[in-house]
C-alpha positions in Angstrom: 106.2 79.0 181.7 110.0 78.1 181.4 112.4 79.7 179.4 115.2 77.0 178.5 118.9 78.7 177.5 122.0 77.0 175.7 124.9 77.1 173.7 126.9 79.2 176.4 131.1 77.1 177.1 134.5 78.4 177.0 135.3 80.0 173.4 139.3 81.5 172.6 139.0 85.4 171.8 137.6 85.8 168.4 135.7 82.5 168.5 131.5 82.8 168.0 129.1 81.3 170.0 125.4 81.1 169.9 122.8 81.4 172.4 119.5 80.0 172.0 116.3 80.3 174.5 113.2 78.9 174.3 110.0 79.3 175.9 107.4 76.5 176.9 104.4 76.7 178.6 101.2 78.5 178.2 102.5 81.6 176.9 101.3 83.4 173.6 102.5 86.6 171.6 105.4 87.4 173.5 106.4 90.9 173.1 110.1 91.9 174.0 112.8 88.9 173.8 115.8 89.9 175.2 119.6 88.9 176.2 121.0 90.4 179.3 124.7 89.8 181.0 125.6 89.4 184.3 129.5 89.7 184.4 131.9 88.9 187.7 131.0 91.6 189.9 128.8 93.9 187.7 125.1 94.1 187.2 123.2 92.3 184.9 123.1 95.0 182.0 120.9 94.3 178.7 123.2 93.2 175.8 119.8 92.8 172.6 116.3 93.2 172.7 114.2 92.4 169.8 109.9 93.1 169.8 107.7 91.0 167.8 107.5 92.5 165.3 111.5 92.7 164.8 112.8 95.9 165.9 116.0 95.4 167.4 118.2 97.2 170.1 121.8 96.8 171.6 124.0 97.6 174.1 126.4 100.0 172.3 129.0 97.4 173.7 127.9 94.7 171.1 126.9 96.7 168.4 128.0 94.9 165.0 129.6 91.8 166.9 126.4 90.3 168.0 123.0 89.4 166.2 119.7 88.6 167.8 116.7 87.1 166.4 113.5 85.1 167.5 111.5 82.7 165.8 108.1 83.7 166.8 106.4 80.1 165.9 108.7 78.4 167.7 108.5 81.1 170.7 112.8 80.9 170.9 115.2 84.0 171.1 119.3 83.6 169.6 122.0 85.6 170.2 125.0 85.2 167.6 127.9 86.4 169.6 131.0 86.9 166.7 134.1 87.8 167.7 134.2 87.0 170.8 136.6 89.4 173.7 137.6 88.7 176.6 135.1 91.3 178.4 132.1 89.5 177.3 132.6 87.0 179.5 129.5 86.6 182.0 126.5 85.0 182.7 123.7 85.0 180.1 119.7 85.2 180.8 117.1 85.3 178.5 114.2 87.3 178.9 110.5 87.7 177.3 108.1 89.8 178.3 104.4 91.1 177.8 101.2 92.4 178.8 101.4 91.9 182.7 104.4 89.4 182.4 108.3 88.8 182.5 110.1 85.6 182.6 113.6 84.9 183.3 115.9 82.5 181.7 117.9 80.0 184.2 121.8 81.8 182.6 124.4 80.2 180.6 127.8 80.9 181.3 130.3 82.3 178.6 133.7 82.5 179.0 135.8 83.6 176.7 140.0 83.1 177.0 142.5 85.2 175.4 
């Protein structure tokens, strides 16, 4: 199972980015989906989640600035990242996750200049 990520560069504050992450291998009705951040000298924290069946859950940080959603057939995760700030910068991982599994995402960098 690999879990490919994109769509992280350098954005200007304000800009918009999105993150896309998707899974190959032998891997079938993946549960949680996730998005977590590693930023320069912090833990990784959990930015959006989303379940199969859609529920969704953010990081009170990124509440109405960023989007996630998944296409299940296509066993991918995206994170629409809107108005982009300067503290958002970090490393991004994907995540997905089930019955006796979790699978990490290589990270894609964001930057973000002001």
């Amino acid at each position: 199972v690999q879990l490919q990520a994109s769509g992280g560069g350098l954005v200007q504050a304000g800009g918009s980015l999105r993150l896309s992450c998707a899974v190959s291998g032998s891997i079938f009705n993946i549960n949680g989906m996730g998005w977590y951040r590693q930023a320069p000298g912090k833990q990784r924290e959990l930015v959006a989640a989303i379940t199969r069946g859609g529920s969704t859950n953010y990081a009170d940080s990124v509440k109405g600035q960023f989007t996630i959603s998944r296409d299940n057939a296509k066993k991918t995760v995206y994170l629409q990242m809107n108005s982009l700030k300067p503290e958002d910068i970090g490393v991004y991982y994907c995540n997905v996750h089930g019955y006796g599994y979790e699978y990490w995402g290589q990270g894609t960098l964001v930057t973000v200049s002001s």
